[in-house]
PDB file of N, H, CA, C and O in Angstrom:
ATOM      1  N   UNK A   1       8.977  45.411 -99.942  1.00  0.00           N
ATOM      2  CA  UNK A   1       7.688  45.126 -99.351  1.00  0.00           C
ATOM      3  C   UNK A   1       7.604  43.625 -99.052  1.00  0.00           C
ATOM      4  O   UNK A   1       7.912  42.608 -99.672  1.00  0.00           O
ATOM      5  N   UNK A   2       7.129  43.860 -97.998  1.00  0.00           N
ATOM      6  H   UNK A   2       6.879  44.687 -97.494  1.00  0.00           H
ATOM      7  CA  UNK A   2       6.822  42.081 -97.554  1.00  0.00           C
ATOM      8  C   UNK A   2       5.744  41.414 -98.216  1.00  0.00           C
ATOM      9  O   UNK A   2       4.882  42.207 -98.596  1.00  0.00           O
ATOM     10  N   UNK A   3       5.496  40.133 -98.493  1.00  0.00           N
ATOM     11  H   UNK A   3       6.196  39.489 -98.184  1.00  0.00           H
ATOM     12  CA  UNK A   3       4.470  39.430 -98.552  1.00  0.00           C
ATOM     13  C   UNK A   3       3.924  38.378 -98.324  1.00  0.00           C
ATOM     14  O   UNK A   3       4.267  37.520 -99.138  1.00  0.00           O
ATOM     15  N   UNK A   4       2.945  37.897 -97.294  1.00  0.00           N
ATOM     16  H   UNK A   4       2.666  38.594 -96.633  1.00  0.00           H
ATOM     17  CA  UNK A   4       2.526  36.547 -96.617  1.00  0.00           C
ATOM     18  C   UNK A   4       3.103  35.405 -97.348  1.00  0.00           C
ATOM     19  O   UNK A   4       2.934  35.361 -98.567  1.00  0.00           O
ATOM     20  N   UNK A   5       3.718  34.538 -96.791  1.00  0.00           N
ATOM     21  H   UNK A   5       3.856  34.574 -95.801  1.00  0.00           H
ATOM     22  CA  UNK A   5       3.787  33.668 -97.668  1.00  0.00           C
ATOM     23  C   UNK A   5       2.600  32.605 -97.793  1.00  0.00           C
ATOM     24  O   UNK A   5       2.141  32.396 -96.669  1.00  0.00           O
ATOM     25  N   UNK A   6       1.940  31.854 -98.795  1.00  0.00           N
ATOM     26  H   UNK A   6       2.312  32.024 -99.707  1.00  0.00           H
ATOM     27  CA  UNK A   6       0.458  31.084 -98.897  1.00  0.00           C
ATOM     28  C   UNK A   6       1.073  29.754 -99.238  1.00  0.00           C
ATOM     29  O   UNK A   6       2.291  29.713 -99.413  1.00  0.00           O
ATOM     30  N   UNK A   7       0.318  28.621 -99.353  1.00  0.00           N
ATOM     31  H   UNK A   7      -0.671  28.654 -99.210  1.00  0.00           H
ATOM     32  CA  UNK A   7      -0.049  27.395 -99.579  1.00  0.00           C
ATOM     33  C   UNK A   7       1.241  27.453-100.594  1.00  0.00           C
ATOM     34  O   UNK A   7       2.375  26.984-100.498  1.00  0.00           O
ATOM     35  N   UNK A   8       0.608  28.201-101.572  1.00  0.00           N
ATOM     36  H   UNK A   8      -0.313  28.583-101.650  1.00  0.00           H
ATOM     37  CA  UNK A   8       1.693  28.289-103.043  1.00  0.00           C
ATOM     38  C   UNK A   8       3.441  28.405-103.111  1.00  0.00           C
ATOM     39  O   UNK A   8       4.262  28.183-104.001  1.00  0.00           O
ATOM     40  N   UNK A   9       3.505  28.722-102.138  1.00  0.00           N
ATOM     41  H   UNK A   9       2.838  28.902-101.415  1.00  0.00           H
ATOM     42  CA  UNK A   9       5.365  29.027-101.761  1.00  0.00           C
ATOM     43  C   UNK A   9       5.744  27.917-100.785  1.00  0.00           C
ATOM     44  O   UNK A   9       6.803  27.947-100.158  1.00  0.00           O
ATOM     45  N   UNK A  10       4.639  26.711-100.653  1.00  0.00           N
ATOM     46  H   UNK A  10       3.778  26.687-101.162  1.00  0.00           H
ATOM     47  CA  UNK A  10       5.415  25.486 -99.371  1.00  0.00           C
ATOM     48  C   UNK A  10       6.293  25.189 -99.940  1.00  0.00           C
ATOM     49  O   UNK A  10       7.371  25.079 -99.356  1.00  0.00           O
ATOM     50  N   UNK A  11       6.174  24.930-101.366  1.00  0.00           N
ATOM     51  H   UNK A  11       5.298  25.020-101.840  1.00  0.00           H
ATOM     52  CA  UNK A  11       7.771  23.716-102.476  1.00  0.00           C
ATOM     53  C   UNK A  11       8.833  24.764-102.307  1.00  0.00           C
ATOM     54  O   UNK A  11       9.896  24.191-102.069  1.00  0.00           O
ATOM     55  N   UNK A  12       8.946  25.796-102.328  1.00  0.00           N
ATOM     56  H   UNK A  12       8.083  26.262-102.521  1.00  0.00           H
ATOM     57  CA  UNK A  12       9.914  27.013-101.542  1.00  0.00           C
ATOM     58  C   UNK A  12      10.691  26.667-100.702  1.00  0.00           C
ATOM     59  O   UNK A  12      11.888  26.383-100.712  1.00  0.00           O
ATOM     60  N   UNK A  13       9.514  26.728 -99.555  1.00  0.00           N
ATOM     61  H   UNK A  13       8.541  26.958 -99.547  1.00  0.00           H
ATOM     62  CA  UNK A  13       9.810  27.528 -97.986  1.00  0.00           C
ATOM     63  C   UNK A  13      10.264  25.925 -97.458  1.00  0.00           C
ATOM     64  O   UNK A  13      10.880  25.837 -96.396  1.00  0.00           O
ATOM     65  N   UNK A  14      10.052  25.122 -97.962  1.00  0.00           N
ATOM     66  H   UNK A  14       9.552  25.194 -98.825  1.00  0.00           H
ATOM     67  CA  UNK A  14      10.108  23.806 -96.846  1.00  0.00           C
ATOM     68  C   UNK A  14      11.489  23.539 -96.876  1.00  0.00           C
ATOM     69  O   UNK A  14      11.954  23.335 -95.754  1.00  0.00           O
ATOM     70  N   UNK A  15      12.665  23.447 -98.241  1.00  0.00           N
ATOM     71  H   UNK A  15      12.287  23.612 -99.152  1.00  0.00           H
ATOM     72  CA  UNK A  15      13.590  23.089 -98.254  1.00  0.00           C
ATOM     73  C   UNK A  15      14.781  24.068 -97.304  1.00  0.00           C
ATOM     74  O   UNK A  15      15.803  23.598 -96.803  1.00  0.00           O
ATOM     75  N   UNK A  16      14.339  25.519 -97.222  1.00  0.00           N
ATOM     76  H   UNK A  16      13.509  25.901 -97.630  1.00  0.00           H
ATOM     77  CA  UNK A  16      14.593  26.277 -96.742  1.00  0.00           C
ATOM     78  C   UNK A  16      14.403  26.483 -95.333  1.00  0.00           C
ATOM     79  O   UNK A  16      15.427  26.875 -94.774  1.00  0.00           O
ATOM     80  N   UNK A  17      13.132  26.298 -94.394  1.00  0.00           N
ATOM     81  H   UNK A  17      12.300  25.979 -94.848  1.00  0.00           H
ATOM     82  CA  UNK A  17      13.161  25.438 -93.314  1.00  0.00           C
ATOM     83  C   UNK A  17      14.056  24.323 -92.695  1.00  0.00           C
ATOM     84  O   UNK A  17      14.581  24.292 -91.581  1.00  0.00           O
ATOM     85  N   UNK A  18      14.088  23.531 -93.582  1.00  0.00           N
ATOM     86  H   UNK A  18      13.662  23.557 -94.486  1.00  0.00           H
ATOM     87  CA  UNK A  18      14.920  22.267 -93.215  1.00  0.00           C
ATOM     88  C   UNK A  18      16.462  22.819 -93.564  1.00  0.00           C
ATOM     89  O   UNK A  18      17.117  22.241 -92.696  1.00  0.00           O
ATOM     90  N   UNK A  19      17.203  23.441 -94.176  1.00  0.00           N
ATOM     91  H   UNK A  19      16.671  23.911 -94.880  1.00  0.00           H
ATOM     92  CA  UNK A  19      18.046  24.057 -93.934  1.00  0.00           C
ATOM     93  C   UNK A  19      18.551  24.852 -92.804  1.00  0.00           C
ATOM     94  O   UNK A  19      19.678  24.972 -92.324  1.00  0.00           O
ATOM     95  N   UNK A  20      17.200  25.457 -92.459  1.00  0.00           N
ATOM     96  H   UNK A  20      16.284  25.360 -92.850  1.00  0.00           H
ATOM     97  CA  UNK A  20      17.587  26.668 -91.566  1.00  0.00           C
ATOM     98  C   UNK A  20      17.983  25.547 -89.716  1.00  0.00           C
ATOM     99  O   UNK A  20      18.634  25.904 -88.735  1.00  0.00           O
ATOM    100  N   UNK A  21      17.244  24.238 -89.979  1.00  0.00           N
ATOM    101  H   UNK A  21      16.715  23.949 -90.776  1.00  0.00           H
ATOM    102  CA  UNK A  21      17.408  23.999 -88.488  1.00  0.00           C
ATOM    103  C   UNK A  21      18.011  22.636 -88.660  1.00  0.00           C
ATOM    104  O   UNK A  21      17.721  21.777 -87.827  1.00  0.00           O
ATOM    105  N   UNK A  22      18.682  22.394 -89.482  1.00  0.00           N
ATOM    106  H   UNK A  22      18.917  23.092 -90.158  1.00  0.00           H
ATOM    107  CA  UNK A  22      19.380  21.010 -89.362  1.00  0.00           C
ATOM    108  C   UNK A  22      20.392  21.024 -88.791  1.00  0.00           C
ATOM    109  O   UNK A  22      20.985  19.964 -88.591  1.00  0.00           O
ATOM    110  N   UNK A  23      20.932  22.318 -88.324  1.00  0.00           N
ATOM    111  H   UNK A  23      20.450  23.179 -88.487  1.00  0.00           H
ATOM    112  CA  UNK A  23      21.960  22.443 -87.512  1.00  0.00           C
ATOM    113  C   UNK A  23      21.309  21.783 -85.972  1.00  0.00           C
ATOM    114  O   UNK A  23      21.651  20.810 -85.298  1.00  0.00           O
ATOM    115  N   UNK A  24      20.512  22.542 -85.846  1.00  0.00           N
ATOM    116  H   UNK A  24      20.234  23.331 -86.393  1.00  0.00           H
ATOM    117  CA  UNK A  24      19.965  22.078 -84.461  1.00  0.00           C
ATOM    118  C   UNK A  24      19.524  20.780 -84.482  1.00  0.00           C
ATOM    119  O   UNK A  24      19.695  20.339 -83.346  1.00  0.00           O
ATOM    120  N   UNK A  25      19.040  19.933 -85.200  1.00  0.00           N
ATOM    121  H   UNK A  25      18.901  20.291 -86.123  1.00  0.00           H
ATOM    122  CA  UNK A  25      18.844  18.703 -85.701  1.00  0.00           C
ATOM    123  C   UNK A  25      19.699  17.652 -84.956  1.00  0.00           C
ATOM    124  O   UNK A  25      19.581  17.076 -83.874  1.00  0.00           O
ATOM    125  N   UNK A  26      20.725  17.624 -86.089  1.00  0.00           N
ATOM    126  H   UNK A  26      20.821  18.092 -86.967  1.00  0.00           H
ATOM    127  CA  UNK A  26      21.993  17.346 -85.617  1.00  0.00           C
ATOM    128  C   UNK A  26      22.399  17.758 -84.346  1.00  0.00           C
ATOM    129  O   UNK A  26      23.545  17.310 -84.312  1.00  0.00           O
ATOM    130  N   UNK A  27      22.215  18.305 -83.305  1.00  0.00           N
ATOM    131  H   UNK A  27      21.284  18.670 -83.332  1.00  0.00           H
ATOM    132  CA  UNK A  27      22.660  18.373 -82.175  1.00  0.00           C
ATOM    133  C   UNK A  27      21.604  17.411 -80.939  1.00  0.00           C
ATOM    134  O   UNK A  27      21.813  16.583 -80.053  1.00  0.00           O
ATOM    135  N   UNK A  28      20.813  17.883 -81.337  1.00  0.00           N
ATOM    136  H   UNK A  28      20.643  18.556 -82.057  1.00  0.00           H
ATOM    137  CA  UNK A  28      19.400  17.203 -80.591  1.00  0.00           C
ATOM    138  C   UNK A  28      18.220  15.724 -80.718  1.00  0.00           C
ATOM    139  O   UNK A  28      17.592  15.009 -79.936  1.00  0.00           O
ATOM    140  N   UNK A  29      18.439  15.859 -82.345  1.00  0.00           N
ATOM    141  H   UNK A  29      18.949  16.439 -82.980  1.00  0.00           H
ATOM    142  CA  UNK A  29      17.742  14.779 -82.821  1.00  0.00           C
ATOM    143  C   UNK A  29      16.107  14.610 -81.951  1.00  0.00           C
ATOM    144  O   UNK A  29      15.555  13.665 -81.387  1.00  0.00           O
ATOM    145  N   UNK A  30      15.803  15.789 -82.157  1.00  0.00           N
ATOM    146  H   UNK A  30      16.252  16.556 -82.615  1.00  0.00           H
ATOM    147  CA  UNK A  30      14.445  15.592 -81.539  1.00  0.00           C
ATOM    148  C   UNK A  30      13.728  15.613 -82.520  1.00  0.00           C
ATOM    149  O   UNK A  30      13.958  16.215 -83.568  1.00  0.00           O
ATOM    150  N   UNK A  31      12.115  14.474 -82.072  1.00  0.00           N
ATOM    151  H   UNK A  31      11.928  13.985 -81.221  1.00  0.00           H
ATOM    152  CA  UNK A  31      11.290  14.646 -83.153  1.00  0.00           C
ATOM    153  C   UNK A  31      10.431  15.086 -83.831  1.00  0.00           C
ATOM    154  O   UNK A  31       9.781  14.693 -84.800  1.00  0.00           O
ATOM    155  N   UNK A  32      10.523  16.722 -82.701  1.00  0.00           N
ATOM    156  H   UNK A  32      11.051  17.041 -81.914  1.00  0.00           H
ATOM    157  CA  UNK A  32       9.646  17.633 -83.509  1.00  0.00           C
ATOM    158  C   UNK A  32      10.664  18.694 -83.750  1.00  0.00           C
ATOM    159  O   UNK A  32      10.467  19.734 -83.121  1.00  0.00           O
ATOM    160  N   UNK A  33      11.621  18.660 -84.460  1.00  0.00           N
ATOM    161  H   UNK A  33      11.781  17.815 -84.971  1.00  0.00           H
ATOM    162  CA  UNK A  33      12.227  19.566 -84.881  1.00  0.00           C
ATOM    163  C   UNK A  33      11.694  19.999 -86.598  1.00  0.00           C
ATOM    164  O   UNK A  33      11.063  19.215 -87.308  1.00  0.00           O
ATOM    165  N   UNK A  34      12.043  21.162 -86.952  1.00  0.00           N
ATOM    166  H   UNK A  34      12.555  21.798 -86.375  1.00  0.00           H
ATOM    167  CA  UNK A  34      10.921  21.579 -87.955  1.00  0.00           C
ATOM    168  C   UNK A  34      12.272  21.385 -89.406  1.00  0.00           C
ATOM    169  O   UNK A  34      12.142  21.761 -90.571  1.00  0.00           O
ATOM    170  N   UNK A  35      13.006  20.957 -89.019  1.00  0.00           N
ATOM    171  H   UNK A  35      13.112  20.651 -88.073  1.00  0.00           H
ATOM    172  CA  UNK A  35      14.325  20.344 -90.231  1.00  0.00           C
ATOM    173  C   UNK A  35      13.806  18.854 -90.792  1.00  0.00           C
ATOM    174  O   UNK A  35      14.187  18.263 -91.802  1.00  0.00           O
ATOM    175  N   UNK A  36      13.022  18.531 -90.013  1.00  0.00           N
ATOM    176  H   UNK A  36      12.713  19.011 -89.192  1.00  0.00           H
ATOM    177  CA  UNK A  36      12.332  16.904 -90.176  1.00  0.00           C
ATOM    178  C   UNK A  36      10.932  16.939 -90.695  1.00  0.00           C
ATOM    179  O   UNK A  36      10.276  15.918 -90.898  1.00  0.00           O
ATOM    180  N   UNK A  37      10.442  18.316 -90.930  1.00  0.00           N
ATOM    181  H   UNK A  37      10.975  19.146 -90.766  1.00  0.00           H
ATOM    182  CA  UNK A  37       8.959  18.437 -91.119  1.00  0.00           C
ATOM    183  C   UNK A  37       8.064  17.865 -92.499  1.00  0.00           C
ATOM    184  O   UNK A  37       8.138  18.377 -93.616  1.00  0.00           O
ATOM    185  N   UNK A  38       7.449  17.012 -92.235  1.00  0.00           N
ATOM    186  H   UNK A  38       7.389  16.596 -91.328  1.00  0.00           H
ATOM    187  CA  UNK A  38       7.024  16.646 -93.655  1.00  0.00           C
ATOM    188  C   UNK A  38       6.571  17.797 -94.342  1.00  0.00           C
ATOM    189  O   UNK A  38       6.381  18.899 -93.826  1.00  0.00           O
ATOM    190  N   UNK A  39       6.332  17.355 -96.073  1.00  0.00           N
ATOM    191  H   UNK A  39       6.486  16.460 -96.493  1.00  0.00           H
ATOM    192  CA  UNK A  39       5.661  18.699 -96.668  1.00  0.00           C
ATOM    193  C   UNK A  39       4.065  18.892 -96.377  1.00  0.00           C
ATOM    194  O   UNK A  39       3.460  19.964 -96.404  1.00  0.00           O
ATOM    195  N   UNK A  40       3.305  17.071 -95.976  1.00  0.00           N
ATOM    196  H   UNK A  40       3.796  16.200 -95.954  1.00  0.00           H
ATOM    197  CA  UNK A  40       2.125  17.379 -95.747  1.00  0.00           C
ATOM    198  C   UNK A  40       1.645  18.091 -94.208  1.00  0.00           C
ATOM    199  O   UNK A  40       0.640  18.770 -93.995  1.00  0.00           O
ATOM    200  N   UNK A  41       2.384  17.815 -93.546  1.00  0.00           N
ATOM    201  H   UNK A  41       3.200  17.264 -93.719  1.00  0.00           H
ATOM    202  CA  UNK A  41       2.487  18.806 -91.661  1.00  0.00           C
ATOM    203  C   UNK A  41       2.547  20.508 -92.202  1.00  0.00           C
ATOM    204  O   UNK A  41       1.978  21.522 -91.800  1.00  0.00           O
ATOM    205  N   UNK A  42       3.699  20.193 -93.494  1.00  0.00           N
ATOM    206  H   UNK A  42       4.162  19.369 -93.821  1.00  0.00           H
ATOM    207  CA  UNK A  42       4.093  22.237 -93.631  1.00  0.00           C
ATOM    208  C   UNK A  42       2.714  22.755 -93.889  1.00  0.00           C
ATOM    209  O   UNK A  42       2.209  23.582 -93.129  1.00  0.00           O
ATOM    210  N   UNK A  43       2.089  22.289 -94.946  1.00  0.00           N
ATOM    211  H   UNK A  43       2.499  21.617 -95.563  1.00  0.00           H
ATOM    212  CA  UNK A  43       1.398  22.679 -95.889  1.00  0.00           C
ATOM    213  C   UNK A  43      -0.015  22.777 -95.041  1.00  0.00           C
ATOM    214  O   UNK A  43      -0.943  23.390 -95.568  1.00  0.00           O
ATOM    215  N   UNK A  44      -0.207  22.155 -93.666  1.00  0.00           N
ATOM    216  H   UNK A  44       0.547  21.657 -93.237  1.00  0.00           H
ATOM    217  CA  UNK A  44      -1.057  21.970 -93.096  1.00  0.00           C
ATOM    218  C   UNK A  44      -1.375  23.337 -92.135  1.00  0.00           C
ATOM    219  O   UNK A  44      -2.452  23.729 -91.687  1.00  0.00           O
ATOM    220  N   UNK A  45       0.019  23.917 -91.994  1.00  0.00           N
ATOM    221  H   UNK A  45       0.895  23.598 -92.358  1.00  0.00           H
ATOM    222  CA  UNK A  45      -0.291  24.938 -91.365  1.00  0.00           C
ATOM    223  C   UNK A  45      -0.673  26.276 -92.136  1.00  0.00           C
ATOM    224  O   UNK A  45      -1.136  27.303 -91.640  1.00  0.00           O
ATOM    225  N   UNK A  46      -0.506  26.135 -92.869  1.00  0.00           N
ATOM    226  H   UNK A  46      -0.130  25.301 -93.273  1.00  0.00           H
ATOM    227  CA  UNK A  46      -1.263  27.545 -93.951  1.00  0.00           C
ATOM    228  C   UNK A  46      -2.772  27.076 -94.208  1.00  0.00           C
ATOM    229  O   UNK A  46      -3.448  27.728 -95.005  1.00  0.00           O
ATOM    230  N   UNK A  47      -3.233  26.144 -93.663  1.00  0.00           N
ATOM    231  H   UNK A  47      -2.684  25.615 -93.016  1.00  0.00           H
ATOM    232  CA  UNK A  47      -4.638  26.167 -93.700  1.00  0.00           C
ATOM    233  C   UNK A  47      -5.724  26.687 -93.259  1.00  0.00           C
ATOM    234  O   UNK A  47      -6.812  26.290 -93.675  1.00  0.00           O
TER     235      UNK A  47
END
């Protein structure tokens, strides 16, 4: 079963984010790539 992830799982999900796109990172170096995302930007969107 699935479950939303909330506010409570950012210290989780963020390192895991930045994993998932540092590949692309590294290719592009753009500055809204979500491998660069602060935790206060992550945490902003579950608001």
């Amino acid at each position: 079963m699935l479950v939303k992830a909330d506010l409570s799982n950012a210290e989780e999900l963020l390192p895991i984010q930045h994993r998932a796109f540092a590949a692309l990172y590294e290719t592009y170096q753009d500055q809204y790539n979500p491998a660069i995302e602060s935790m206060d930007y992550f945490q902003s969107r579950f608001a």
